[in-house]
N, CA and C of each residue as an Amber inpcrd file, in Angstrom:
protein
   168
  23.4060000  -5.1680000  -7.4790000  22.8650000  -4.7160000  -8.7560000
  21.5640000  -5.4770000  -9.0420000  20.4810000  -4.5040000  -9.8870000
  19.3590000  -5.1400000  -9.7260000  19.1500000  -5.9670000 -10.9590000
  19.3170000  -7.0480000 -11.1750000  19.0590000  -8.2940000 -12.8640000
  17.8040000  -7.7180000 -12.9370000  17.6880000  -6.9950000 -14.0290000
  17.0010000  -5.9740000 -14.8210000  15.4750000  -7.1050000 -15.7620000
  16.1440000  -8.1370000 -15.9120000  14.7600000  -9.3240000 -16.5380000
  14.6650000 -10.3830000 -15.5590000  14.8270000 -10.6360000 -13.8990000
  14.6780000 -11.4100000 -13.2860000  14.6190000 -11.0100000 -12.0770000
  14.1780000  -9.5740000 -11.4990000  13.7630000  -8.8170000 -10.5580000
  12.5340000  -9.2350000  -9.9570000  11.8670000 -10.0490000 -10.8810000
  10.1000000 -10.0910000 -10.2320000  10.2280000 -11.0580000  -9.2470000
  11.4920000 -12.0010000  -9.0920000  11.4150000 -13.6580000  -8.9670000
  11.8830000 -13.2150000  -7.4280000  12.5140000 -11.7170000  -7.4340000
  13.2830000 -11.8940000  -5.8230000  12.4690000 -11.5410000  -5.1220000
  13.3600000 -12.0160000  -3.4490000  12.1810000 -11.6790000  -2.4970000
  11.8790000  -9.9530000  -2.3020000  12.7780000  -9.2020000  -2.4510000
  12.9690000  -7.7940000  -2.2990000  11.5730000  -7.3960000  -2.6740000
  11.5410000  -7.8410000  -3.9520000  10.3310000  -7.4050000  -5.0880000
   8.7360000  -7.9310000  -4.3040000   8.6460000  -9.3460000  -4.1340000
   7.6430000 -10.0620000  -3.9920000   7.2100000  -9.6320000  -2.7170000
   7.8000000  -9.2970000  -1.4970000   7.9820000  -8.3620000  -0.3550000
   7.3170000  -7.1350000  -0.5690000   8.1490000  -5.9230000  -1.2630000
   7.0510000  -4.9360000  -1.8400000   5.9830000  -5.1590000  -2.6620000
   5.7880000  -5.8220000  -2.8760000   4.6050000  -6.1600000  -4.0970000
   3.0930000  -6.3330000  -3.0340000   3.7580000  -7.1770000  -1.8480000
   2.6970000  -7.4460000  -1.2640000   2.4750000  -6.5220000  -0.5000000
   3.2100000  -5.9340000   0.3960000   2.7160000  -4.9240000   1.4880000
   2.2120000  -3.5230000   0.8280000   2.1720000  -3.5040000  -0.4350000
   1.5960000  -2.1980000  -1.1640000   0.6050000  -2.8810000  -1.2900000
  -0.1940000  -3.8430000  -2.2260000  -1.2810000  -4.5250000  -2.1580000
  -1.8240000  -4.7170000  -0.6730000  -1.3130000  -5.1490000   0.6790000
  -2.1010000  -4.2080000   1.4450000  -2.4520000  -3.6450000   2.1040000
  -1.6730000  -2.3940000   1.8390000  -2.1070000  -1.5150000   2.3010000
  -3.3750000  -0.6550000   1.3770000  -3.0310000  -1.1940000   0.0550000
  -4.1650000  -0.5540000  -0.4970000  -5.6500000  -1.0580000  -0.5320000
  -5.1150000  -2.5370000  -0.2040000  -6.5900000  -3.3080000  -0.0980000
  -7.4920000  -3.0960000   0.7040000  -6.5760000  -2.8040000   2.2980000
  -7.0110000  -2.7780000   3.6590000  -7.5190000  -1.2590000   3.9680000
  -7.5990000  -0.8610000   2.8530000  -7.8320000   1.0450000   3.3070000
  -9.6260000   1.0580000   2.2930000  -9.9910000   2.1400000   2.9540000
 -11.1670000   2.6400000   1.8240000 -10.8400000   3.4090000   0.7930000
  -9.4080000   3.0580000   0.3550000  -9.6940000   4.3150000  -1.0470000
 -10.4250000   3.9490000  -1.9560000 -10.4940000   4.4820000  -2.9590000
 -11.3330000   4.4360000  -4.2830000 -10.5570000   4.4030000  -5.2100000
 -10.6810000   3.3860000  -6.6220000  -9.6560000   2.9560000  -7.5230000
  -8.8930000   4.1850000  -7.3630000  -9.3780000   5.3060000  -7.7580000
  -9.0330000   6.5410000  -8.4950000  -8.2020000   6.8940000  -7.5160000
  -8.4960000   7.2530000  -5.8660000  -7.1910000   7.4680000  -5.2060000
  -6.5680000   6.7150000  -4.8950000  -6.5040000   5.4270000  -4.6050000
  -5.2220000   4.7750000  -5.1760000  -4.4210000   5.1030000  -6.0970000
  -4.7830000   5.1970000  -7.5010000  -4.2530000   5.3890000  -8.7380000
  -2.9710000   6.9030000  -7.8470000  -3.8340000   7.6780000  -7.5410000
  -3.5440000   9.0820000  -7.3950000  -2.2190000   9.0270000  -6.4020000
  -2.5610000   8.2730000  -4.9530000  -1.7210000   7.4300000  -4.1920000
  -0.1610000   7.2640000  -4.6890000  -0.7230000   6.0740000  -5.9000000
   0.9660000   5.1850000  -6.5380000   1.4640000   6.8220000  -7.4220000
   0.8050000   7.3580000  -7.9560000   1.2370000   8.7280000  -9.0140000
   2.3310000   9.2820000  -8.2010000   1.5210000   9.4780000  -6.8800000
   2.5070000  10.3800000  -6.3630000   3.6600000   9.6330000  -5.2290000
   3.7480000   8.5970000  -4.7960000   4.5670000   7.6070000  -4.5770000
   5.7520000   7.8770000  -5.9820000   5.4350000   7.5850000  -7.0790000
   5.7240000   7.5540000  -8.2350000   6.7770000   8.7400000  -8.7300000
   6.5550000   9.6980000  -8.6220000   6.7430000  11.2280000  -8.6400000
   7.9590000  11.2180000  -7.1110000   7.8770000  10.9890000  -5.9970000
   8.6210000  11.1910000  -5.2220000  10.0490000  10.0520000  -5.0660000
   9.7000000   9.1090000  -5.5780000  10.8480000   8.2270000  -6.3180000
  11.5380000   8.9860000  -7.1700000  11.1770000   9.5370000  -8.1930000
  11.7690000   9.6530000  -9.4160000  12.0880000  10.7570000  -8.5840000
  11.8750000  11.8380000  -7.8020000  12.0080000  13.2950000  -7.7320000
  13.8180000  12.9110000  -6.7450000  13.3680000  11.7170000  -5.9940000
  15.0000000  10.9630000  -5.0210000  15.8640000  10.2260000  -5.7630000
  15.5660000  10.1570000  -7.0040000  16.4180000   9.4280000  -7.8460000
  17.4360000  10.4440000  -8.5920000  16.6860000  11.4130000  -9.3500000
  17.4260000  12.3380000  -9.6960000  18.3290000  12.8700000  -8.8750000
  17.6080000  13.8720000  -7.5280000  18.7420000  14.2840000  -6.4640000
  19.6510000  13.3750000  -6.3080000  20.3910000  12.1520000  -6.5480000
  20.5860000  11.0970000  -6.2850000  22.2120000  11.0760000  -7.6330000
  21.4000000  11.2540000  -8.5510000  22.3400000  11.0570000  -9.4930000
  23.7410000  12.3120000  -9.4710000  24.6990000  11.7420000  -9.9700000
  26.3630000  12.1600000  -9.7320000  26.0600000  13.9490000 -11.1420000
  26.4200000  15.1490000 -10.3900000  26.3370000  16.1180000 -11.6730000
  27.1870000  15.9860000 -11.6590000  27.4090000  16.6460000 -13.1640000
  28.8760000  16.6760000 -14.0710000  29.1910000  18.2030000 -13.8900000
């Protein structure tokens, strides 16, 4: 289970934190596609989360 106010401190987190930083660093995007990048990163989480959840 994920401790919901002490998530930032684990390695899980600090792990992803960095290899997204860079990959975005190490590329030529432009703020804006980055931005566009995490949106849709963003969007395909949430879109596997739902499929994910138990229907009633």
């Amino acid at each position: 289970m994920i401790n919901k106010w002490a998530f930032r401190n684990e390695e899980w987190f600090i792990k992803s934190v960095d290899e997204i930083k860079k990959i975005l660093s190490n590329s030529d995007l432009t703020y804006e596609q980055a931005k566009c990048v995490l949106r849709e990163t963003e969007h395909q989480l949430t879109t596997r989360q739902e499929k994910m959840k138990v229907k009633d």
